[in-house]
C-alpha positions as CSV (number, residue, x, y, z in Angstrom):
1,X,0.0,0.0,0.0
2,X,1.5,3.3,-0.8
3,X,1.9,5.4,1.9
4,X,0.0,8.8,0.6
5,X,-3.2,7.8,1.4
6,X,-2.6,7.1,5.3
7,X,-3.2,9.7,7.6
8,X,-0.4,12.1,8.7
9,X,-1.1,11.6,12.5
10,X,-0.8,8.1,12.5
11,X,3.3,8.1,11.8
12,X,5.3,7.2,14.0
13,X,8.1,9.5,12.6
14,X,9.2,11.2,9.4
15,X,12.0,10.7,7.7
16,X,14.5,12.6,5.0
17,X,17.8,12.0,3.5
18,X,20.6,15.0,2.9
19,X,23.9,14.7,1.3
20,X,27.2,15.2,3.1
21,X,27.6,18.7,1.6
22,X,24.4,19.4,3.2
23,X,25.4,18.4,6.8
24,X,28.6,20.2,6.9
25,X,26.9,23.5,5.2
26,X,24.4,23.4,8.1
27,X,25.0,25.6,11.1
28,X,22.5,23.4,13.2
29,X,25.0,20.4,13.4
30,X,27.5,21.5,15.7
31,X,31.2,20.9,14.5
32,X,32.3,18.2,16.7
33,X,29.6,16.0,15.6
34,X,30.5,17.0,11.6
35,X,33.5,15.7,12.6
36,X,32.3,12.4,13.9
37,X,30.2,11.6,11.6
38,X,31.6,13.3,8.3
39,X,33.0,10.4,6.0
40,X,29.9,9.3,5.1
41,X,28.0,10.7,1.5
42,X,24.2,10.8,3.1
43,X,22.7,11.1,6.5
44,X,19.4,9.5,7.2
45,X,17.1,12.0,9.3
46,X,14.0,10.5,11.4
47,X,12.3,13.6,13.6
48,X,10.1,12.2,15.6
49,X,7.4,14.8,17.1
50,X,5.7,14.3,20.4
51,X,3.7,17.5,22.2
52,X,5.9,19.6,22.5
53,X,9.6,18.3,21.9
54,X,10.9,16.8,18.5
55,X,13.4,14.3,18.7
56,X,15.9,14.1,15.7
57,X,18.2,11.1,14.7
58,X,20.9,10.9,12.0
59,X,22.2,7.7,11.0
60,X,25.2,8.2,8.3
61,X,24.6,5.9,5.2
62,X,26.6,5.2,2.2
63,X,23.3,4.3,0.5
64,X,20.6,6.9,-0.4
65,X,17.8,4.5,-1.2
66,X,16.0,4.3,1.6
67,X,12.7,3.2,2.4
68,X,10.5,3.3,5.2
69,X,8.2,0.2,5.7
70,X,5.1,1.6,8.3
71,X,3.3,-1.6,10.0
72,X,-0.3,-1.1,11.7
73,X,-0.8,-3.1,14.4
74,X,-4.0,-4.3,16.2
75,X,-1.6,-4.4,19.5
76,X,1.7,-4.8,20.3
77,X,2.9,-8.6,21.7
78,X,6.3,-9.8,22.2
79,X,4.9,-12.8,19.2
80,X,4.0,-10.1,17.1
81,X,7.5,-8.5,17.2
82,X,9.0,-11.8,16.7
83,X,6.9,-12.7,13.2
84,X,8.2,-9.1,12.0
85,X,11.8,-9.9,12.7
86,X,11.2,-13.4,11.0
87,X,10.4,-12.0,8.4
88,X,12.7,-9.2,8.3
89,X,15.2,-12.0,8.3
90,X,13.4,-14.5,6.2
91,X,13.5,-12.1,3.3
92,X,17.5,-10.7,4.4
93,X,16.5,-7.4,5.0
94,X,17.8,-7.4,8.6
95,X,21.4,-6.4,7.7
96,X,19.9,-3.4,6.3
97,X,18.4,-2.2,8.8
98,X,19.3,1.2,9.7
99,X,16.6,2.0,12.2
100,X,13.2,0.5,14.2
101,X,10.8,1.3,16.3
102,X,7.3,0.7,17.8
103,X,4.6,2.8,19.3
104,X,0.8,3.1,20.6
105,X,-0.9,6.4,20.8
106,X,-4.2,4.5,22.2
107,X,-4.7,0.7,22.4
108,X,-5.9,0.0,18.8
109,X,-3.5,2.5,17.1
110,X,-0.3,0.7,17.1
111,X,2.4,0.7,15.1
112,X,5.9,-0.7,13.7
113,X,8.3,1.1,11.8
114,X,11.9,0.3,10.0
115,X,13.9,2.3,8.0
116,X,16.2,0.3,5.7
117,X,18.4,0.6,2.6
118,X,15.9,-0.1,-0.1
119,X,18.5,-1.7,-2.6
120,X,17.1,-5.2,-1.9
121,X,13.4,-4.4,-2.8
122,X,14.2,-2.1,-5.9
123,X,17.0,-5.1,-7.2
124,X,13.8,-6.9,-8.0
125,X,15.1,-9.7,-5.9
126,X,12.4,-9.1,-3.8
127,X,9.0,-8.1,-4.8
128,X,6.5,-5.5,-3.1
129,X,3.6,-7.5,-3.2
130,X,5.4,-10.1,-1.9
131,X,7.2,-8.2,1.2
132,X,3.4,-6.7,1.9
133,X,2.0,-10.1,2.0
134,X,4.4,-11.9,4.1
135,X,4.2,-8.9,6.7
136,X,0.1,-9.4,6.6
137,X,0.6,-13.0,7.1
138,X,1.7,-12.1,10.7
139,X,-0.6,-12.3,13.5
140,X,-2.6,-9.0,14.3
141,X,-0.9,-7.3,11.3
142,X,-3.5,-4.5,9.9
143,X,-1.7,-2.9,7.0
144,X,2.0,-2.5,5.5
145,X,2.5,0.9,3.8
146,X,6.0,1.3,2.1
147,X,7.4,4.3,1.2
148,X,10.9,5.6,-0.5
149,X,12.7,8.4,1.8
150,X,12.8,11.7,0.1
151,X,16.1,14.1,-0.4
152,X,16.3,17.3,1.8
């Protein structure tokens, strides 16, 4: 399912890549942490917003296709995250991972999010339809929206 059509409010994060020319021309990095972080060509940024604070991650990539695979979830279980991981490793996109989490803003609005380099899907090794359904063919598993991570 493409990603569009779900409602704003109901993601856990959002996500956006920028080049390494774009981190170290950006005054809100401080040095230090350019320096840390500057051999790599693209940053992966997740802001997550809560009330009133935004959290913001950067995970430095040497991919910049990345995509974002959103999991609705009738409720969270420790089974449940254990059919997404098999299948996250069933399929070998565990070692590109980049980034994971899970959240509940009430009781029946859960969800599961990864961020991953998106090089297996588009190789045509692996095919959409086929990643969706194996995702819906876990336990209490709503809907699977995928979605590629846009440039700053």
């Amino acid at each position: 399912m493409v990603a569009e059509n779900f409602e704003e409010k109901n993601k856990i994060s959002v996500g956006m890549i920028i080049t390494n020319e774009e981190l170290n021309n950006n005054r809100i990095f401080p040095s230090e942490i350019k320096e840390e972080i500057s051999s790599s060509p693209y940053y992966l940024l997740i802001f997550i917003s809560r009330e009133d604070v935004v959290k913001i991650s950067c995970f430095p990539t040497k991919k910049n296709n990345i995509k974002k695979i959103l999991i609705k979830l009738k409720e969270f279980s420790p089974d449940l995250v254990k059919g997404i991981s098999n299948v996250l490793n069933e399929l070998k996109l565990s070692k590109d991972i980049l980034h994971t989490t899970g959240l509940c803003y009430e009781m029946e609005k859960c969800f599961y999010e990864t961020y991953l380099i998106g090089d297996t899907i588009d190789s045509g090794k692996l095919n959409v339809e086929t990643l969706e359904n194996k995702f819906m063919s876990v336990a209490n598993v709503i809907s699977v929206f995928i979605e590629d991570i846009p440039f700053l």
